[in-house]
N, C-alpha and C positions, 0 to 999 in steps of 0.2 A: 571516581568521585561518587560518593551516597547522599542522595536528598530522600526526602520525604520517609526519613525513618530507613532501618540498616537493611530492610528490604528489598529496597529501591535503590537501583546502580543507573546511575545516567549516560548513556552512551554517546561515542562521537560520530557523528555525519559518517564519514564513511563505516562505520560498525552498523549505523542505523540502515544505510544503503545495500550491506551484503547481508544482514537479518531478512530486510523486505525481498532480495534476489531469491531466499530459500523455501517462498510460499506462492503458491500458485493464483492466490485470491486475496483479495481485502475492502475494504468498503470504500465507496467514494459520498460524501458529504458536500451536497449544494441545496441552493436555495431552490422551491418549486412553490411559485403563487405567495411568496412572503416570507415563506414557511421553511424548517429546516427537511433537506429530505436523505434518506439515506439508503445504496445499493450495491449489493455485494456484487460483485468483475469480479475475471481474471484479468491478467496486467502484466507489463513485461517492464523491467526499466531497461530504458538508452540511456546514454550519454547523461546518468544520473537525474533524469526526467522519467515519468509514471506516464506509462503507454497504453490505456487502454482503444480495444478496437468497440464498434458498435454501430448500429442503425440509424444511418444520418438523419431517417427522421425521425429517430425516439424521442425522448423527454429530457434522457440524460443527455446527448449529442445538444440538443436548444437550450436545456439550464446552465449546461459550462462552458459554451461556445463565451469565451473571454471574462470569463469572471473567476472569482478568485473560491477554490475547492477547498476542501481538506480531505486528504487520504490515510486509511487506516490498514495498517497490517498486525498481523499477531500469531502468535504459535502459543499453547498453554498446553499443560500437562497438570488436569486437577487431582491426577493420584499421587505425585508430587508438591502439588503445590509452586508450579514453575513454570516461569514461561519467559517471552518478552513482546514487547508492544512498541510499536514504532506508528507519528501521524506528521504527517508533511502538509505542508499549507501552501501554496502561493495560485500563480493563474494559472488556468485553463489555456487553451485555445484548439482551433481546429488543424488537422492539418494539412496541407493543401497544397503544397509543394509537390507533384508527381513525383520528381525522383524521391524524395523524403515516402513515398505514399510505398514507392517500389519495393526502397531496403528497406522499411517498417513489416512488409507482405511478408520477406524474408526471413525476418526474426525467428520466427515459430509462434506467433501470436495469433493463437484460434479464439475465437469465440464460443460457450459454453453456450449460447445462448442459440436457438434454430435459427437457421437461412445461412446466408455469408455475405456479414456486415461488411464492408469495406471500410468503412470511416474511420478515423482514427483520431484521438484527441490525446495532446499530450499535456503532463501537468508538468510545470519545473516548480520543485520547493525552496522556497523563501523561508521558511522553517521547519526544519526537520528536526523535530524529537523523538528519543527512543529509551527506553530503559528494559530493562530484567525484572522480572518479578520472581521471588523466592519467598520460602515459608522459613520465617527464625531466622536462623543465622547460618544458614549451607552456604558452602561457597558458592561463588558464579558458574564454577565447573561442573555443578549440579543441571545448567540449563541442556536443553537438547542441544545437539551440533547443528549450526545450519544445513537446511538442505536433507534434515530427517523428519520424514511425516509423521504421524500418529493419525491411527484414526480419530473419530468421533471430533469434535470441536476444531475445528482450525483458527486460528489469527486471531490482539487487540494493539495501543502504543503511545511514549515521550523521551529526544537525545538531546545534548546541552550544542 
């Protein structure tokens, strides 16, 4: 299915879940003092939930401790013209369950960030969107295969 012009291919939930599996980073979007604020993680998804780990007592750990986020992933290729962009919306929360904290540890879920955060928050989406982006009229087969990096720019995103 094509919206927004023969550019735009709209993906389904799980198309949008194994695009977000192929990139190591994306942005997480919450509120800070009113205001909207945004911060590039890395991220691991479980159980179709968005795992970031962090410093329990950062900013980002106290702004989505239960409120409701949006997260952004992306792959682009501007010598192309191609990429795709996937953003999930729903709550936050902390998480706090020990064993949950155990197999989280296990994942392979480091932090880019110095020390070793232990905290972990996870988002579940209540709406996930995702599409392709291409220049003209290439096929979709034009986009990279998940799970291939490029350097230079990484990740943006909307799936029906």
């Amino acid at each position: 299915m094509y919206s927004d012009g023969a550019a735009l291919q709209q993906l389904p939930r799980d198309e949008c879940l194994r695009l977000m599996a192929s990139v190591p980073v994306g942005r997480v979007i919450y509120t800070q003092r009113a205001l909207p604020a945004v911060e590039l993680v890395n991220f691991a998804l479980d159980q179709g939930d968005i795992v970031l780990r962090t410093d329990r007592g950062g900013k980002l750990a106290a702004a989505a401790r239960g409120a409701v986020v949006a997260f952004e992933a992306d792959w682009l290729d501007p010598g192309q013209q191609a990429g795709w962009s996937v953003t999930a919306i729903g709550p936050s929360r902390e998480v706090t369950d020990p064993a949950e904290i155990g197999r989280l540890q296990e994942i392979g879920l480091g932090s880019w960030a110095p020390g070793a955060p232990e905290h972990f928050i996870r988002i579940s989406p209540v709406m996930l969107t995702g599409r392709y982006l291409r220049a003209g009229d290439r096929p979709p087969a034009d986009r990279p295969p998940a799970g291939q990096q490029q350097a230079g720019r990484q990740p943006a995103g909307s799936c029906a």
